[in-house]
N, C-alpha and C positions, 0 to 999 in steps of 0.2 A: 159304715161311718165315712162322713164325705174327707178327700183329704185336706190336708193344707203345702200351697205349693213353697218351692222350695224345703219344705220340712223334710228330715228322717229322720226315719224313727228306725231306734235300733234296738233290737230286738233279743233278750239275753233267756234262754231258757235252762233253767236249774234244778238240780234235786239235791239239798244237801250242805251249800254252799256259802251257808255263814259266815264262814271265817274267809271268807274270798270275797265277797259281793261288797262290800264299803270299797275296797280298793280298785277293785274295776269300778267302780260307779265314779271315783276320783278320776281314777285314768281318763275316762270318758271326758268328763266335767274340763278337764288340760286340756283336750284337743287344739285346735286351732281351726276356729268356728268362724270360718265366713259363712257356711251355712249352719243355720241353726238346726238343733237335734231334741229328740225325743227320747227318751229313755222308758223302755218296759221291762219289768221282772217278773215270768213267770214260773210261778212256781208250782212243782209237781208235786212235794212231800204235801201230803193232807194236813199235819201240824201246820203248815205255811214258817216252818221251821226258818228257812232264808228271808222271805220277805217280813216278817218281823225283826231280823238285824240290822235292815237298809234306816240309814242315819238321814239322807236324803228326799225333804218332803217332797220334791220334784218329781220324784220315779213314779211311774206311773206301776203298781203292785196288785197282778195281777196271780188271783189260785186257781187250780188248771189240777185235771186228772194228772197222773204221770204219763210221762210217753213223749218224747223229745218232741215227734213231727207233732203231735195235738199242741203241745206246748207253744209253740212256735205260731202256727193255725189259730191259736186262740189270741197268742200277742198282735199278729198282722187285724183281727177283727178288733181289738183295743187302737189301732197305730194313727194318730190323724194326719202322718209324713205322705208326701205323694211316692217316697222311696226306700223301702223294708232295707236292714240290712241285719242281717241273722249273724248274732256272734256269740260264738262260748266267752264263758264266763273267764275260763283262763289264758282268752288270746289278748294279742295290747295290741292297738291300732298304730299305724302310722301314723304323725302327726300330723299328715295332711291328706290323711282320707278322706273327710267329706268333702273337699274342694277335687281330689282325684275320683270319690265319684259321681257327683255332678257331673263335671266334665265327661267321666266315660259314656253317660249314660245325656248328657247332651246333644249325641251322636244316636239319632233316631232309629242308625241301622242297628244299634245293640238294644238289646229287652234287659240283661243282668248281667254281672258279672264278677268278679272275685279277686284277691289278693296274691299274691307271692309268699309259699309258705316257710318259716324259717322256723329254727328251734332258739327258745329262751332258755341255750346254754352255752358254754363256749368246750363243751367237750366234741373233737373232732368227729367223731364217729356219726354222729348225728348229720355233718354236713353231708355225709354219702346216701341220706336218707333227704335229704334237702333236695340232693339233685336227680336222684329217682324222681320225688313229688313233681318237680319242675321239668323234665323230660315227660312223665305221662300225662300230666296237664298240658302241655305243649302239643303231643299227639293227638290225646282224645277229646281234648277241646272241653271236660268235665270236669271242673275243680271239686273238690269236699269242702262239707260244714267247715271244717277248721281254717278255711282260707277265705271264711267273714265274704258270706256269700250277698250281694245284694241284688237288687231286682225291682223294678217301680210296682206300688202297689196294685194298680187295677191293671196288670199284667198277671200279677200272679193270683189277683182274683180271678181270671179271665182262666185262669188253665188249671183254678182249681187245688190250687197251695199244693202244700205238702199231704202226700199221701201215709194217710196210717199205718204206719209197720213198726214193726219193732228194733229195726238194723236196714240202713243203706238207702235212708228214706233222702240224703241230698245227694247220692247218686242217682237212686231215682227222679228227681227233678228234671237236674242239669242233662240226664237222657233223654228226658220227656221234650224239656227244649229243644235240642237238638233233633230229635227226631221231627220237630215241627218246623225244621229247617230255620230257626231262630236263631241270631249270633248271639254270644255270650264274649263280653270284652274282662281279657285277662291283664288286671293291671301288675308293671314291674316292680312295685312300692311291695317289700315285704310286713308283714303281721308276724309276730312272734310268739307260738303257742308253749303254752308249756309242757318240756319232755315228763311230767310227775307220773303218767301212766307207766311208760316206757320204763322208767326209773323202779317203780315198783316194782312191775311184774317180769322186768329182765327186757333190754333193747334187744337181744336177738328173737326171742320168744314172741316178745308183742311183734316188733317189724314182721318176721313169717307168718304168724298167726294172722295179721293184719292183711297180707298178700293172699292167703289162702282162703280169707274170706272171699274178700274181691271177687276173686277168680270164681270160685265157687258160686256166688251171687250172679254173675254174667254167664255162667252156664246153665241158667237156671233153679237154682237150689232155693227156695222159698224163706227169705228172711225170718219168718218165724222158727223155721234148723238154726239155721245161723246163729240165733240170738244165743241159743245156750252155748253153742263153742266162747262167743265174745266174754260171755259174762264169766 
């Protein structure tokens, strides 16, 4: 699909997410739109359980296997933005994100690039996980999905989207880039994801658990292991 310039189109892939997806699709809708945007929801549940609750004739509702990176692979072939930008369903944008990434990505020497990640809570604990994120993004130049990854579309046609796996498929990108010696511009503008995993399944447990993937994944351990420790 050919694009349209100045558009993005942003890109929400979901399993599940009913009772969440009206309110993101508002948040979006608030932005502060010098540039205009595209909204996709794909969905993974077979029932199309989520994109039957979207209140919004606008959104562009899209049903998709499960599988986060297919998910995503399939919104960017829906996208008519000349600029993807992949977001969970439970992050909130800055309100001047589409004008911070224009701008970043007006700068020809960057292909993609991504947010500043914060937690939507104000319990302390969480800021020491804030500034790990922001110290290893700072090092290794590779942000994650949750830091509302974007990237101009026939860029990321050009190298082939997101690879199918089942776990660490936008650390695999953002390696891929870099390994192609491609910049990736890291903007200061926080995005504020929700700690509800965390919260669930215990902040120490997920943060280790979460690290020890990682690590394990860059030592080679084959995403498909991994998935069952996540889940």
């Amino acid at each position: 699909m050919a694009h349209t310039p100045g558009l993005i189109s942003i890109i929400i892939p979901v399993l599940h997410e009913a009772g969440a997806i009206n309110a993101a699709i508002d948040r979006l809708r608030g932005l502060r739109q010098e540039n205009s945007l595209e909204i996709i929801v794909v969905d993974g549940d077979p029932a199309g359980s989520t994109l039957q609750a979207i209140n919004d004739d606008g959104v562009v509702a899209v049903a998709s296997e499960p599988g986060r990176a297919r998910q995503m692979n399939l919104g960017a072939e829906h996208a008519r933005g000349e600029v993807l930008l992949f977001l969970h369903v439970d992050t909130l944008l800055p309100q001047q994100a589409l004008t911070g990434i224009a701008d970043a990505l007006a700068d020809t020497r960057f292909v993609a690039g991504a947010f500043t990640l914060a937690f939507n809570t104000k319990r302390s604990i969480f800021r020491i996980t804030e500034k790990y994120v922001a110290l290893r993004t700072r090092l290794t130049r590779v942000p994650f999905g949750d830091q509302a990854i974007f990237m101009r579309k026939a860029y990321f046609q050009a190298i082939g989207g997101y690879r199918e796996m089942p776990l660490m498929e936008d650390i695999e990108l953002m390696r891929r880039i870099r390994k192609r010696g491609d910049a990736i511009f890291l903007l200061p503008e926080k995005v504020l994801t929700s700690p509800r995993r965390y919260e669930r399944e215990g902040i120490l447990y997920c943060t280790f658990r979460n690290w020890t993937l990682q690590v394990c994944y860059l030592a080679g351990v084959a995403p498909e292991r991994l998935v069952k420790w996540y889940r």
